[in-house]
N, C-alpha and C positions, 0 to 999 in steps of 0.2 A: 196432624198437619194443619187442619184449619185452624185449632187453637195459636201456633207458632206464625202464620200469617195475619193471624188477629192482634197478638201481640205486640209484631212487628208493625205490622201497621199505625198500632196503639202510639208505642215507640220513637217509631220517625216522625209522629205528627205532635209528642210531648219533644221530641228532637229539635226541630223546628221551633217551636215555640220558644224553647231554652234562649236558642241561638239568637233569637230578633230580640226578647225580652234581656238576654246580656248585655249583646250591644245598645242597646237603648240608654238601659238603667249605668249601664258600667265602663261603658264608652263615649259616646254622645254626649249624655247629661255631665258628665263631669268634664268631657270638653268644653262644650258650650261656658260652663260656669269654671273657665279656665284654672280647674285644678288639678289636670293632666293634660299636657297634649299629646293626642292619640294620633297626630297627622292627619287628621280630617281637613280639604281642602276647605273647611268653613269656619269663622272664628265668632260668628253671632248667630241671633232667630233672623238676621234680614238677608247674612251670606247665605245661610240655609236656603232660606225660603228662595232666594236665585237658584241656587242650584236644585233645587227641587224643577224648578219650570225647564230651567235646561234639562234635566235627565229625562222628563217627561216628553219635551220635544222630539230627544234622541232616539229612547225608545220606540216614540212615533212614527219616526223619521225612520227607523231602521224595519219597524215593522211592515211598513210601507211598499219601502225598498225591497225587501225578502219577497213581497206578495207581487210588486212587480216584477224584479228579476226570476222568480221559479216562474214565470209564464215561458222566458226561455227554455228550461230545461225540455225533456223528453216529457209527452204532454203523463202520464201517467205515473210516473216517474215523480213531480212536480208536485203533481195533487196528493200522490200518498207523502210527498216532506212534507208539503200543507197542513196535510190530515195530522201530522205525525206533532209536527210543531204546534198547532193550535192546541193540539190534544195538551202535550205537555205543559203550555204556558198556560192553560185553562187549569191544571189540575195545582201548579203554584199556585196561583193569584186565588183558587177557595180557598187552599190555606192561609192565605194573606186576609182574605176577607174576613174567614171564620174569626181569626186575632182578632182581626178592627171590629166586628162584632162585639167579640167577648170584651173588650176594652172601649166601647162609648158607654156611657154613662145612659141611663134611659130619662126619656124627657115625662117629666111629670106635668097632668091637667093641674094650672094653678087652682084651680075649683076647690080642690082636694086637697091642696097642702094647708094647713093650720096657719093662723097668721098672730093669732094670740093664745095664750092657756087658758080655758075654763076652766072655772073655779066654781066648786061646790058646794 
């Protein structure tokens, strides 16, 4: 049984990966470089980078809102959506993160990088 939940777990998070590395690679980038259009509301890196700031607002803007409005609900009630939603949008965004990890490039001390061949 633990093995099958190890698995799985394995699974959803090479899942995941699949799914943001397709669209990136197989989507996006051949939009962007107009040699399909996939209906993406953006036709360049500058419509992007717009709509990048707007999704990030709205996001904001909505998370905001949720943390406001659940103060109406029933107080108990309110805090376990809280609990329930933080939980969940925290357990996305380390998969998101883990990606953007494994995908930056690491910064090298110029100290250490070679800058001509010695010769013997």
């Amino acid at each position: 049984m633990l093995k099958t939940v190890a698995s799985f777990l394995v699974n959803s998070r090479q899942l995941f990966i699949w799914r943001i590395e397709h669209e990136i690679y197989y989507r996006i980038f051949p939009h962007l470089r107009k040699e399909r259009d996939h209906g993406y509301p953006f036709q360049s890196d500058e419509e992007l980078k717009k709509l990048l700031e707007r999704e990030h607002a709205q996001a904001s803007a909505m998370l905001e809102a949720i943390r406001r409005d659940s103060a109406r609900m029933p107080k108990a009630y309110g805090m376990g959506f809280r609990y329930i939603m933080y939980r969940d949008l925290n357990q996305r965004l380390k998969q998101y993160e883990a990606l953007m990890r494994r995908c930056i490039r690491p910064e090298c001390d110029s100290k250490f990088v070679a800058t001509r061949a010695v010769t013997q």
